[in-house]
C-alpha positions as semicolon CSV with decimal commas, in nm:
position;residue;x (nm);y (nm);z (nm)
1;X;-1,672;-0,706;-2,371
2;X;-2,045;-0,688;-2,477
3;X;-2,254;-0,574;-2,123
4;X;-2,515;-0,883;-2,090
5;X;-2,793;-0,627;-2,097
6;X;-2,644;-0,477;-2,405
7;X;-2,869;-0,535;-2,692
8;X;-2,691;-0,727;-3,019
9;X;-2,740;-0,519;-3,317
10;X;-2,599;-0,750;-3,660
11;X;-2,429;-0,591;-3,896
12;X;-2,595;-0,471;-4,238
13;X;-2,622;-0,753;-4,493
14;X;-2,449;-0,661;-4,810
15;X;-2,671;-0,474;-5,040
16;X;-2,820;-0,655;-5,369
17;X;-2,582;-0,589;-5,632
18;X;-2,776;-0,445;-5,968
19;X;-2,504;-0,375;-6,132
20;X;-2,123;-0,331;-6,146
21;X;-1,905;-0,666;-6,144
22;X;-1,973;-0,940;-5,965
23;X;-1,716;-0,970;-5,684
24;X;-1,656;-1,261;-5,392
25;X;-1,498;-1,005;-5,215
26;X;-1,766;-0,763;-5,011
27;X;-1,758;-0,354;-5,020
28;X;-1,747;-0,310;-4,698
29;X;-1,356;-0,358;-4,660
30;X;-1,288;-0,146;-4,937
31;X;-1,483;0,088;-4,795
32;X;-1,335;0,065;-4,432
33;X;-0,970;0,134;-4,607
34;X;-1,090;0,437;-4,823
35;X;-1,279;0,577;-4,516
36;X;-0,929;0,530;-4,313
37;X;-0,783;0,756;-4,631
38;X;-1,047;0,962;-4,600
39;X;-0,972;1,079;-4,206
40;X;-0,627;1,085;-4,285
41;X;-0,678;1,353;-4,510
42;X;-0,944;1,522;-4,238
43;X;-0,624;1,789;-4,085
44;X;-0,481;1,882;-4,411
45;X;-0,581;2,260;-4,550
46;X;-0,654;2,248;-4,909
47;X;-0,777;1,891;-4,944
48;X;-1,127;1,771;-4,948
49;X;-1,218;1,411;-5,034
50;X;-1,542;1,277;-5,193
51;X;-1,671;0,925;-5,248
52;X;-1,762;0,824;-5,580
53;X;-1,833;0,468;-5,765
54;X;-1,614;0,391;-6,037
55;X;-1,747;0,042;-6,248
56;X;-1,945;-0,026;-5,946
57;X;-1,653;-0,011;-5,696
58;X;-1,662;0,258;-5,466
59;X;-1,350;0,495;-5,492
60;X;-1,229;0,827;-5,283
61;X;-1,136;1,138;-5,477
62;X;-0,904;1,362;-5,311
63;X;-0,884;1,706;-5,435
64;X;-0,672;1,976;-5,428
65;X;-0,906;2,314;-5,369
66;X;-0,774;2,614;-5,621
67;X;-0,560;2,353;-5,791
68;X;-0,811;2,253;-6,157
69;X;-0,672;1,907;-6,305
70;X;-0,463;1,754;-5,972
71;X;-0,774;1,534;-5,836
72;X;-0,651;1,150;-5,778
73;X;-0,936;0,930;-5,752
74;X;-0,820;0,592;-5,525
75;X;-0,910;0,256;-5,513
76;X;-0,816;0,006;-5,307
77;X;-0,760;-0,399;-5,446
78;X;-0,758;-0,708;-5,313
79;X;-0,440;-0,896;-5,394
80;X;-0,480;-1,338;-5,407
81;X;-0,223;-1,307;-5,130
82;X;-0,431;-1,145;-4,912
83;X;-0,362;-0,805;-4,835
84;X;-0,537;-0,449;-4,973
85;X;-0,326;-0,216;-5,164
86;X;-0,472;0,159;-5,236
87;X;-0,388;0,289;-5,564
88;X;-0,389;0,531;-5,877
89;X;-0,744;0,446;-6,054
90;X;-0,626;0,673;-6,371
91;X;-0,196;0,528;-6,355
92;X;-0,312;0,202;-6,190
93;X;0,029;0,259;-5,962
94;X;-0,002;0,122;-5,641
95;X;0,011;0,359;-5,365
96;X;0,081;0,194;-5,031
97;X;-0,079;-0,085;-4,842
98;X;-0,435;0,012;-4,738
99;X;-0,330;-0,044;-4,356
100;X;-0,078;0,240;-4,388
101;X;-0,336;0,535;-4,451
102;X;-0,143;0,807;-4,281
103;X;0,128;0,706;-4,542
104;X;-0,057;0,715;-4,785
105;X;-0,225;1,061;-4,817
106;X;0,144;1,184;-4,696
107;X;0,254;1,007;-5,037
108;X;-0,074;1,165;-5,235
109;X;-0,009;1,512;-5,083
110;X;0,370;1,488;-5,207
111;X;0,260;1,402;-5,544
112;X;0,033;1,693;-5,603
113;X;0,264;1,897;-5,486
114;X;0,566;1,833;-5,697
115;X;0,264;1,840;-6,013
116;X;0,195;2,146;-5,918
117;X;0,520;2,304;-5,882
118;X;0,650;2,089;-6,237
């Protein structure tokens, strides 16, 4: 509970949308989600993750160091039933459900893995 001496700060409006597609769904849950990914990946060795825009969505690329050609850039979507699934920008395979972010980068880890060792 907010102290009543506590001054109210609002949240950021959205920002003015130049370019990209025009969405009724706002960034900043997408972003939430991918920055959830993003600490999930924060206590592996060997992975760094970067945030990119992809067709004016914002995405996280995760990146193997000292492994050339095994980056997966994610994205997370917003399904008509309501929930956010991350996924596979280049496959378009869903990954897991953007709540489950530990999960998730367990499931991305895997996957470079067995590319790697195929």
């Amino acid at each position: 509970m907010r102290s009543p001496k506590a001054r109210y700060v609002p949240p950021p409006p959205e920002a003015k949308r130049t370019r990209g597609p025009a969405t009724l769904i706002p960034q900043r849950e997408r972003v939430a989600f991918l920055a959830s990914l993003s600490r999930a990946f924060a206590h592996l060795e060997g992975i760094v993750t970067v945030f990119a825009e992809a067709e004016g969505y914002v995405v996280l690329n995760v990146i193997p160091l000292g492994v050339p050609g095994r980056a997966v850039t994610v994205g997370c979507h917003y399904c008509r039933d309501g929930a956010w699934w991350l996924y596979d920008i280049r496959t378009g395979e869903f990954i897991r459900p953007a709540n489950d972010s530990r999960a998730a980068a367990h499931q991305i880890r895997t996957q470079m893995k067995e590319a790697v060792a195929a």
